[in-house]
N, C-alpha and C positions, 0 to 999 in steps of 0.2 A: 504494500500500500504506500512505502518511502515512493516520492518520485523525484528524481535529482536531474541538474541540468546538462547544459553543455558545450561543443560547439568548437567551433574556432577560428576574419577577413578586412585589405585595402590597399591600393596600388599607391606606386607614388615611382616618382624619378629616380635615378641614381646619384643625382647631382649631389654632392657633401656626405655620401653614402658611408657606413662602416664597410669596415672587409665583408666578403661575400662569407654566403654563410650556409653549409649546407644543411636544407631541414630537416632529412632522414638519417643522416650520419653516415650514409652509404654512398653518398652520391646521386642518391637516384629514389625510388619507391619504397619504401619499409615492406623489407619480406614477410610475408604471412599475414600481413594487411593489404589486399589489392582494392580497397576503393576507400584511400586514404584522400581521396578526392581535389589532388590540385597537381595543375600542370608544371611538369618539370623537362622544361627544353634545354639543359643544363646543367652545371655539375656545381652552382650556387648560389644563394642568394642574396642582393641589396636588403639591408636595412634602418629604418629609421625611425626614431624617436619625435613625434609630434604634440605641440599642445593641442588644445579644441581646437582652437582657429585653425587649423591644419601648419602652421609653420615649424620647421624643422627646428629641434632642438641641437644648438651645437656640440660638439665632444662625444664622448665613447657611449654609443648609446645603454650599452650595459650599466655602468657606473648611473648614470644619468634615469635609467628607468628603477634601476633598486632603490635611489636617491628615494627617488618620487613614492614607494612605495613604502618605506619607513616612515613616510611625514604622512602617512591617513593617506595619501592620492589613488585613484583610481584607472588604471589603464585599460584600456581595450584594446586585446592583444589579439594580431590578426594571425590565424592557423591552419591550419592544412583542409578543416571543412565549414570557418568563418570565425566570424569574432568569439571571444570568449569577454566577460569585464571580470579584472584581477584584481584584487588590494591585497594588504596583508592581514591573512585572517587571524592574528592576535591583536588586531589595534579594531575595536567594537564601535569605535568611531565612525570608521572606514563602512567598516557591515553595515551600519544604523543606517547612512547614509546609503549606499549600495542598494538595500532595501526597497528605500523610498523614493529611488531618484527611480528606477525599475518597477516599481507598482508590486511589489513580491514581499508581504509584512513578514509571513511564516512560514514558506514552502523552506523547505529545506534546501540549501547551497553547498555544491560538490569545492573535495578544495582537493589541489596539487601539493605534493609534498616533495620536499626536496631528494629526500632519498628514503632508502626504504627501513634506516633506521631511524628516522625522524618519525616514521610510522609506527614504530614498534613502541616506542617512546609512548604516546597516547591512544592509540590501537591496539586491541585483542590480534593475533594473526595469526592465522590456522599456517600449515601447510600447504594446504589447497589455495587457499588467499594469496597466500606470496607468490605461487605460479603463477596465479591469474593474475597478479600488480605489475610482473617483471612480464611476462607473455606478449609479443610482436604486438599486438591490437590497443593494447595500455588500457586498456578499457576502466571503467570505475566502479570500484568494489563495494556495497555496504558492506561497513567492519562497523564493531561495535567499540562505545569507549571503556578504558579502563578507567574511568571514573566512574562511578554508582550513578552520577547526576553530571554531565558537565557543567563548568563553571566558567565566569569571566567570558570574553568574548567567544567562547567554544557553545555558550547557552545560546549565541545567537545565530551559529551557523544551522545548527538543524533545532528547534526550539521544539523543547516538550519528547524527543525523540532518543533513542540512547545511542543509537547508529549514525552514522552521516557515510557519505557518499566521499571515498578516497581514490586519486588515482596518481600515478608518475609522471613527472615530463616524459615524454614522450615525441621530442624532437629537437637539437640543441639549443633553437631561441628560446624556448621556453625552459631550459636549465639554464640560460644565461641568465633567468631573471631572479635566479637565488645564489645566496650569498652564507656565508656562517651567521650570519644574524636576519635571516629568513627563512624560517624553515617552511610554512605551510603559505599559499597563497588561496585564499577564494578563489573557486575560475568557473563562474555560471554563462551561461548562453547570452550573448550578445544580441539581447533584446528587449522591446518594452514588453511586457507582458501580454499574452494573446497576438502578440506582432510576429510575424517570421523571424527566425536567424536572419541576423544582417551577415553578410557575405562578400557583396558586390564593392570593388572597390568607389564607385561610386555614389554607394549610396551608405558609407561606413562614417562618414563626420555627418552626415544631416541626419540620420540615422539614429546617432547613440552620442551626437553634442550635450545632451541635456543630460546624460549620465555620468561622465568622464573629464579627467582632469589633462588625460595624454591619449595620444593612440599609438601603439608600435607596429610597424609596418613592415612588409617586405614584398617585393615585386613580383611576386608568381600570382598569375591569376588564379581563381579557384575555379572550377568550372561546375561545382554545383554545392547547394550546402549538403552538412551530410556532423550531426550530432553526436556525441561522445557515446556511448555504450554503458549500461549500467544493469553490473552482474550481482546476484547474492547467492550464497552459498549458503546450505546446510549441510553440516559434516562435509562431506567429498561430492553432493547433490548441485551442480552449478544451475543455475535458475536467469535466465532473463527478466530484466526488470522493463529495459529498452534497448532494442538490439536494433543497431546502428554501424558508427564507422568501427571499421576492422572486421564486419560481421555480414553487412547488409547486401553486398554482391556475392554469398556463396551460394549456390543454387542446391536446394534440399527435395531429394527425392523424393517420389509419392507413390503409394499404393494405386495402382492401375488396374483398371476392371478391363477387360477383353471389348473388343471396338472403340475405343479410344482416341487411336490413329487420326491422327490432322486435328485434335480440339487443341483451339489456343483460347485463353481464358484471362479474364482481367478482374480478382478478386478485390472489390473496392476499399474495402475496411468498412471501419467506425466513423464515426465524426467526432468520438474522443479517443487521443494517443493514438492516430492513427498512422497506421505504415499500410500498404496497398500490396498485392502478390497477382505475377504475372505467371503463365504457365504454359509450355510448349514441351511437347515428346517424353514425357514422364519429369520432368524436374520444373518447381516453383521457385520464383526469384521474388523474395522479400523486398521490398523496398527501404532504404532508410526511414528511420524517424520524421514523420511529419510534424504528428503533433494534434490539438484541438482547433478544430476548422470552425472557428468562436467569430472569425471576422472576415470580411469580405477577399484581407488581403491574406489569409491562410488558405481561403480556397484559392485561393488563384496561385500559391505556390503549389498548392497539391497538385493541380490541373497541368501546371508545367514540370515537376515531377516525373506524373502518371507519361506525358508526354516524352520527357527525357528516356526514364528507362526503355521504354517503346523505340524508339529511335536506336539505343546503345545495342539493345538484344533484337533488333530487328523481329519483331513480335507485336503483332496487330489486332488484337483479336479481334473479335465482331461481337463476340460475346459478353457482358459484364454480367457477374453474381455481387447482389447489393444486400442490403440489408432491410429488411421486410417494413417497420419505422417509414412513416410516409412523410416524413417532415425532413429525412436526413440529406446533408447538404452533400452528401457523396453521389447522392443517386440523382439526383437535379445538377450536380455540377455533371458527371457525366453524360447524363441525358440530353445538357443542352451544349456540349460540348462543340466544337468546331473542327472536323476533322479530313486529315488527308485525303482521306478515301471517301467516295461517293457513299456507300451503304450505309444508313444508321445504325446506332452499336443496336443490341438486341439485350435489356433489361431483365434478369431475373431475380428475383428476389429469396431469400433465405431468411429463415427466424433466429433472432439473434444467439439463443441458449444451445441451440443444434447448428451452429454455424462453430460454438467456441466448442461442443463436445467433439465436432467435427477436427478441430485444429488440434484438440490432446491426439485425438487418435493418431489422424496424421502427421505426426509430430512422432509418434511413436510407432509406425508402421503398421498399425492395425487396421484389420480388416472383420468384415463381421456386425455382431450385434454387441454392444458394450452396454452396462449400466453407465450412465453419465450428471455425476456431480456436481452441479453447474452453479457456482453462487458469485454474483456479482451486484453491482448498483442497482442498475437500470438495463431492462431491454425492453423491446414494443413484443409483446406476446400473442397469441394467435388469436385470444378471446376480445384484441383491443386494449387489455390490460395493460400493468409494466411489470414484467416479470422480474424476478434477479433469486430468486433460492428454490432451485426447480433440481429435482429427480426424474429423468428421464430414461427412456429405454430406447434403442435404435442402431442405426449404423447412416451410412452416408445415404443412401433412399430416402430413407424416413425414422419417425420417432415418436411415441407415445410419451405424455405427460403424468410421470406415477405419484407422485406428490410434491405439496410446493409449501413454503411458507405461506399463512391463511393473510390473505388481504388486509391492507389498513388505506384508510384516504389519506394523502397527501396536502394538507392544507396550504393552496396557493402552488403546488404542481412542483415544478423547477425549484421554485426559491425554498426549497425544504433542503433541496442538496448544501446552500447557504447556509442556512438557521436550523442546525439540529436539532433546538430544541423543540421548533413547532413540529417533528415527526416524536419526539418525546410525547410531546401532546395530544396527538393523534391514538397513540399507544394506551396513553393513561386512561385515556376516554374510552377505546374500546373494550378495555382488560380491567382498568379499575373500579368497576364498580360506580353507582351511584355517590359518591365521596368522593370520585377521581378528583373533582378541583380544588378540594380541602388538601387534596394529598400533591396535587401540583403547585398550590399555592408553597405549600410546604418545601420541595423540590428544589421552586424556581421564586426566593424571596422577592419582594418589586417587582414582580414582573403581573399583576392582577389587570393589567388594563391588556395586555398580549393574551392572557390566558381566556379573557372574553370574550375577543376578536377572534381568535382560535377556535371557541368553543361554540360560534352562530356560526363562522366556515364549518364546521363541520357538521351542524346542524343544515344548514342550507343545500350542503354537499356542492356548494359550489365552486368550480375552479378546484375538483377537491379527486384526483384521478386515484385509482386503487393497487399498490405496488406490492410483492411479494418480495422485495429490493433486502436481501441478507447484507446491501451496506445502508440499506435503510435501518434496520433493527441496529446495529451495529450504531449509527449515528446518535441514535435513540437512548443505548446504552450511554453510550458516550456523555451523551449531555445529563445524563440522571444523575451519573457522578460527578457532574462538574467539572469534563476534561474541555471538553468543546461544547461551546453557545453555538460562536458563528463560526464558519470555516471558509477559510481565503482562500484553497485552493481543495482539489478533490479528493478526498479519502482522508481529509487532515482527522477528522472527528476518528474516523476507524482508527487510523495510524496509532492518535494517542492511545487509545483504547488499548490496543496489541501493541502497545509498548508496554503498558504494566503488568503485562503477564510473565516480562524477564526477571526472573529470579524472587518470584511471587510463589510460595507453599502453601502446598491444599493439605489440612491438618485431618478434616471430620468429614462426612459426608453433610454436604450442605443442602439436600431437597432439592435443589435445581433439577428441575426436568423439563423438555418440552415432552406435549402429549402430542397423541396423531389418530384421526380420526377420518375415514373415508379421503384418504391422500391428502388432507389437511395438517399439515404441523400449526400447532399452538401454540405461541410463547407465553400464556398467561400467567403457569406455576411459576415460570423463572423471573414475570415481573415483579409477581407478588414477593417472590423471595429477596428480589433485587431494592426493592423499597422496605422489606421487612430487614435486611443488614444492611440498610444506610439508616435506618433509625435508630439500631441497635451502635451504631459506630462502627461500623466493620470497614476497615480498611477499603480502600478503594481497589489495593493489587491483589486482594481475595476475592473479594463480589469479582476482579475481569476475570479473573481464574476459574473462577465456578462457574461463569458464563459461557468464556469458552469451553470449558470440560464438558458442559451442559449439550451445547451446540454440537461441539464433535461427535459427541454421542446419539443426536437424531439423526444425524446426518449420514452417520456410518450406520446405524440402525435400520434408516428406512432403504439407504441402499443394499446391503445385507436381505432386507423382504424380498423389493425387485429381485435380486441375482437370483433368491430361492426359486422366486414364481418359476420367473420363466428358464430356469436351469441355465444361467453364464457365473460365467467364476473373474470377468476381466470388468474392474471399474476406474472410468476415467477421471480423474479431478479437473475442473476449468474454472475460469473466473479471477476476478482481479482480489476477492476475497482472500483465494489460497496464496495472496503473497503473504499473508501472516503466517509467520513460520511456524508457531504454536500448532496454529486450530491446522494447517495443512497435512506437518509432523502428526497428531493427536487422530488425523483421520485417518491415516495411513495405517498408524499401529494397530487401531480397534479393528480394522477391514481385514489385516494382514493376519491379525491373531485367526479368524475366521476363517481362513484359506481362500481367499479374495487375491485375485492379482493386482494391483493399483499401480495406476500410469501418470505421470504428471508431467508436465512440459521441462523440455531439453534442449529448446534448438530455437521455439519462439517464447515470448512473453506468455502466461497465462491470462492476463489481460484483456483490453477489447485491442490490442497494440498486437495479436498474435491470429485475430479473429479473420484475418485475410486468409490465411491461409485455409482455415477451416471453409471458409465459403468456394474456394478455385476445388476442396475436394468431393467439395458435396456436388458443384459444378459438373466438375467432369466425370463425377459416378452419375448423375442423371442425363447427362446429356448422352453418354454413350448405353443408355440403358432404356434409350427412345426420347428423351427428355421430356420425361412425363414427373409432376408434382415436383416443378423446381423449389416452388413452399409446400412444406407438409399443410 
């Protein structure tokens, strides 16, 4: 549920240039990363140190950029797939600022370290971890801190969080920017928030002027953006968080059905964390990191993207698999799309929770009929609902719906994803009993004129849609215990939530149960028990421990019935849910104890950032199977 940033762009002359400088360290391309995404007609590079105004700073620009970054300054440093903005992430200054010049109060900020014992220093570090930090791609690790709590400017880099997002230089200008008295730098995405990666050397001072104190430059164009990579690990289990540069051009095989032969496919994604998948002759090509298509000027970099890759792999399709959601800006930006060829593309659509069970499978080479564990946000579901904590049965054809988490309205729709607490209230109202707003007044002190406006929405039922969203409950939780109100960016409520479960112990059996009922899950016992130990004072890291124990336990329960019924032994996990390592971990074991196979993603994000791929497989098992019920 962490989401961290990235990136790394802007041309300029050679005139007063330091020595060239080469950016791979090879001379040429970084082996084992082929779409490190910038042209290299050359064997080095111009670079230069600018203030805002774009004018050259004279002297060595090294000396001159560390200067700057000891005194609070901010640089936006141009890199191999666009800008990254750097300070020093020990001076809270720098961050505070950083923050709010970028629109980003609390998402969590990736930071560069100088070497890999500056890591080890405030970093937990598996074995597997130091592979992955030192490994060609440089990619960005969540590690955990060895602090219980971090402190001092370290509370500002991921807030509320006990992980953050670490990675290595990973190209000499960017070790030229540390020194012995620099060890960690901030280095998030060179952007306003919701805006693209800025990239284009032209548009990197008009761009990111209102952020930045300096720009550092060097003259290789970039030829397309292409975002950092961001891995987590359990035990030796490597996990995609956002799989990008070092990752995004490797082409992953697929399970192919018999007639096949000649489908090319353009898997659209999501419209959030979205990356897009192309597919020709058995192999899918992921796209990089795009991102949430939140503004006019996101779509129209996906559009040129979706068009880029198309052009590099000479791959055309006529075909798009979309996403079933009638509002989504993927299936309207391709729909009205402008295209080389005469023929209009040809639209199919898929359901979102069997587009992501689609993507574990094929992610893991299976064929057949799976149980499929699917818990996420939000999807557009087949009844019109929003689905997000669904149990299903199927294979890439089709799929039955075996049980879901039981409906709640969303008061005001969207802006619940905001204000966790109005989906808190939603909750209270339907589970608590007559007394619920005694018991929310209770909950939620001052807030009596919200809890009213609340309480006629949901009387009126208007603007008021009905979501099975397990990051709805999850948000819900969240706010009962006072982690998250509002949340500034997506899954922040969850996030904190599945942070207190590290190093949180379950002493007693605490009653938490959901119930299930005609493929309805319940959470009524757990709220009750969830407001009866916040009255009692029960720690907050034991109520999320019993919640989740609680949770993993329906979950692997009700899949466990499914596998019975209908005689399968293989269950898949999806959703942006199971990046909580706990409740992922916790569903695995209960499954496994059972004699369950359990599959979890390996190669894409479990995410809606992975969900491309799952729709090119459902694609191309219907299409060569007469292309009948491209939607179940």
């Amino acid at each position: 549920m962490e989401e961290f940033p990235a990136g790394a762009a802007t041309n300029s002359s050679s005139s007063g240039c330091s020595p060239a400088l080469d950016l791979t360290g090879r001379g040429g391309r970084r082996q084992g990363a082929p779409d490190q995404s910038f042209h290299c007609p050359g064997s080095g590079s111009a670079v230069r140190l600018l203030d805002s105004c774009g004018r050259s700073i004279p002297g060595d620009w090294q000396a001159q950029a560390r200067r700057a970054l000891k005194e609070g300054k901010i640089i936006a440093v141009k890199g191999i797939g666009g800008y990254h903005l750097a300070c020093d992430a020990y001076s809270a200054d720098a961050i505070d600022r950083l923050r709010k010049q970028k629109r980003r109060p609390d998402k969590p900020l990736a930071v560069m370290a100088r070497d890999l014992e500056c890591v080890r220093r405030r970093f937990q570090v598996s074995g597997p971890e130091k592979e992955l930090l030192l490994s060609p791609p440089s990619p960005i690790i969540l590690l955990r801190f060895k602090e219980p709590k971090p402190s001092g400017s370290w509370s500002r880099v991921a807030p509320g969080l006990r992980r953050a997002g670490v990675m290595l230089p990973y190209t000499p200008l960017h070790k030229g920017l540390f020194d012995h008295d620099l060890e960690f730098l901030v280095m998030t995405s060179g952007n306003l928030s919701g805006q693209p990666l800025v990239y284009r050397d032209e548009e990197a001072l008009p761009g990111l002027k209102s952020m930045i104190d300096y720009l550092l430059v060097h003259d290789r164009p970039i030829e397309q953006p292409c975002d950092d990579s961001v891995l987590m690990l359990d035990g030796s289990r490597v996990e995609f968080i956002r799989r990008s540069r070092g990752y995004s051009s490797q082409s992953l095989s697929l399970p192919m059905p018999s007639g096949c032969h000649g489908i090319e496919l353009l898997g659209a994604g999501a419209d959030f964390k979205n990356t897009f998948c192309l597919y020709q002759d058995g192999e899918a090509v992921m796209s990089q990191h795009v991102g949430d298509l939140s503004s006019e000027e996101m779509v129209e970099r996906y559009l040129s993207l979706v068009g880029d890759l198309q052009r590099r792999r000479r791959i055309f399709p006529a075909a798009v698999v979309c996403d079933l959601h009638p509002e989504y800006l993927t299936a309207r930006a391709l729909a009205g799309e402008k295209r080389d060829r005469s023929s209009p593309r040809q639209l199919f659509r898929v359901q979102h929770h069997h587009a992501h069970m689609a993507s574990c499978m094929a992610d893991n080479g299976l064929t057949g009929r799976v149980v499929g564990l699917i818990a996420d946000g939000t999807g557009y579901g087949l009844d019109g609902n929003l689905w997000g904590c669904e149990l299903l049965v199927g294979d890439y054809l089709d799929f039955s719906r075996e049980a879901h988490l039981e409906y709640v309205p969303l008061p005001g729709g969207e802006a619940c994803i905001r204000y966790p607490r109005r989906t808190a209230l939603s909750y209270l109202r339907q589970y608590g009993g007559a007394s619920w707003v005694q018991s929310a007044r209770r909950l939620f002190p001052g807030c009596g004129e919200e809890i009213e406006i609340i309480s006629r929405m949901l009387e009126s039922g208007f603007n008021c849609p009905l979501s099975s969203g397990c990051g709805r409950l999850f948000d819900a939780v969240s706010a009962m215990l006072g982690i998250c109100h509002v949340s500034s960016y997506d899954g922040q409520a969850a996030a904190g939530l599945g942070t207190l479960v590290d190093g949180a112990v379950q002493k007693v059996d605490s009653g938490y149960r959901f119930t299930t009922a005609g493929g309805l899950i319940s959470p009524r016992q757990v709220l009750r028990c969830i407001s009866r130990d916040l009255e009692k004072g029960v720690p907050a890291e034991i109520i999320a421990l019993r919640f989740h124990d609680a949770l993993a336990e329906i979950m692997a329960g009700t899949a466990r019935e499914a596998a019975l019924k209908y005689g399968l032994d293989r269950v898949v996990l999806s959703g942006g849910v199971f990046q909580n390592r706990y409740l992922s971990r916790k569903c695995r074991e209960i499954m496994e104890c059972c004699g369950l196979k359990v599959y979890t993603h390996s190669r894409v994000p479990c995410s809606d950032a992975g969900i491309a791929l799952g729709q090119v497989a459902i694609g191309l098992w219907r299409l060569a199977n007469g292309g009948v019920k491209i939607c179940a």
